[in-house]
C-alpha positions as CSV (number, residue, x, y, z in Angstrom):
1,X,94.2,90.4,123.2
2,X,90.5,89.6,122.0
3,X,87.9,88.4,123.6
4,X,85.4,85.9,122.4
5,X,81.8,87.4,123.0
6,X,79.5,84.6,123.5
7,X,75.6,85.7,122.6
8,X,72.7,85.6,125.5
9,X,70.6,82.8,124.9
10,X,67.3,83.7,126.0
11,X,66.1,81.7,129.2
12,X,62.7,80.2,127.2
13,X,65.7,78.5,125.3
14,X,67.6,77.4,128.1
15,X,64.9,75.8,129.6
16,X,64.2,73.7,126.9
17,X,67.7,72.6,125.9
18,X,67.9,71.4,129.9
19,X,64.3,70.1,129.3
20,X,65.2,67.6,126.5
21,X,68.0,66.2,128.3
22,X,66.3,65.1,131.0
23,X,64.4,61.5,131.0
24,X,60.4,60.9,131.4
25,X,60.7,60.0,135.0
26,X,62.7,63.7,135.9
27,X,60.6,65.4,133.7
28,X,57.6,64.2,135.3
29,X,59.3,64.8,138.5
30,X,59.9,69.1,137.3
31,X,56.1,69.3,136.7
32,X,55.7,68.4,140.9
33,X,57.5,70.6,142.3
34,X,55.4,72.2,144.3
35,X,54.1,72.8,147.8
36,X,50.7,71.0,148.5
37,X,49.9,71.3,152.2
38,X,48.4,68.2,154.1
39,X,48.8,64.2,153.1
40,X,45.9,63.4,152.0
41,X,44.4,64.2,148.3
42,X,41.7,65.9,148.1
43,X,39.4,67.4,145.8
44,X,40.7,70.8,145.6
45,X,44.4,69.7,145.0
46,X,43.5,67.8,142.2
47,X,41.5,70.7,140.6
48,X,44.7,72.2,141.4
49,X,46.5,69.8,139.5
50,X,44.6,69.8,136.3
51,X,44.0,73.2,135.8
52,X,47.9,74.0,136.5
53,X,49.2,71.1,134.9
54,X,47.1,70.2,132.6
């Protein structure tokens, strides 16, 4: 018997094959996906924002 060896695809790759199947609106939604204590925007989360986002 012989077994079919499928190659690694490195996860940089991965990423953006799932990447381009998503739409704007989840793909916007991936970027935010983070933790941001509190309810109220401030200052310092959108510095925050920009320089992590940006």
């Amino acid at each position: 018997m012989h077994e079919t060896v499928v190659p690694a695809v490195p996860e940089k790759d991965r990423v953006t094959k799932y990447m381009e199947l998503l739409t704007l609106e989840q793909k916007i939604g991936q970027r935010f996906i983070i933790n941001i204590k509190g309810s109220k925007l401030t200052d310092q989360i959108i510095s925050y924002i920009q320089d992590e986002y940006a």
